[in-house]
N, C-alpha and C positions, 0 to 999 in steps of 0.2 A: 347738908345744905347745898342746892342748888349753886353754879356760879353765879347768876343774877344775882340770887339772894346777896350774894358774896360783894358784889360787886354794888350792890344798892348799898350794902350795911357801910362798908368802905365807904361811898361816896357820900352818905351822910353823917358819916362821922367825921369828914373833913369841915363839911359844912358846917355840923357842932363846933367843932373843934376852932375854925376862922371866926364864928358867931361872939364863942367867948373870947376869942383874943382880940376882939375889937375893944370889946367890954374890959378887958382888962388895961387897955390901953393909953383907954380916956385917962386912967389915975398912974400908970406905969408911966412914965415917959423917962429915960436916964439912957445913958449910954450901954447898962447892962439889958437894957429893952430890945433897946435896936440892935446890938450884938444878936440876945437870943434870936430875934426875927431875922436878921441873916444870915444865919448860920443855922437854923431849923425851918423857919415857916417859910422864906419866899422860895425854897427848892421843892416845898410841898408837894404842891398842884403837877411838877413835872414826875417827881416821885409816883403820887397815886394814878397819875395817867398810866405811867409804865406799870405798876403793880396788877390797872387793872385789864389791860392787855396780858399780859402773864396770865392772868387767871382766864382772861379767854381762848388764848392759848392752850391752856394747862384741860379746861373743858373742852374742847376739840379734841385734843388726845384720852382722855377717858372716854368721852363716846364713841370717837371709833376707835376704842380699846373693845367699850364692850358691845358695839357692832358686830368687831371679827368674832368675837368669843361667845356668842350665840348659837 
């Protein structure tokens, strides 16, 4: 798998992932709600930024890995 790939599959599986917790939300609502959302979902979006930087990172270095090793 390509980093793209990698990096698309990532970013719309956060999109899933926000899509249904809006959805879950309308009926959730308690203080164990808002807990799990602060404590998991609003650091998300800075998480998957960085992970997908890493990964472009991480692709940089394997091509010119196998640049030299040609």
């Amino acid at each position: 798998m390509s980093v793209a790939v990698g990096q698309a599959r990532l970013k719309d599986a956060h999109r899933q992932l926000m899509a249904k917790w809006q959805r879950v939300r309308e009926v959730w609502d308690d203080a164990a709600a808002r807990r799990f959302e602060a404590e998991f979902l609003e650091a998300l979006p800075t998480k998957v930024a960085a992970a997908m930087g890493a990964m472009s990172r991480a692709g940089e270095v394997v091509n010119q890995t196998r640049r030299e090793c040609q």
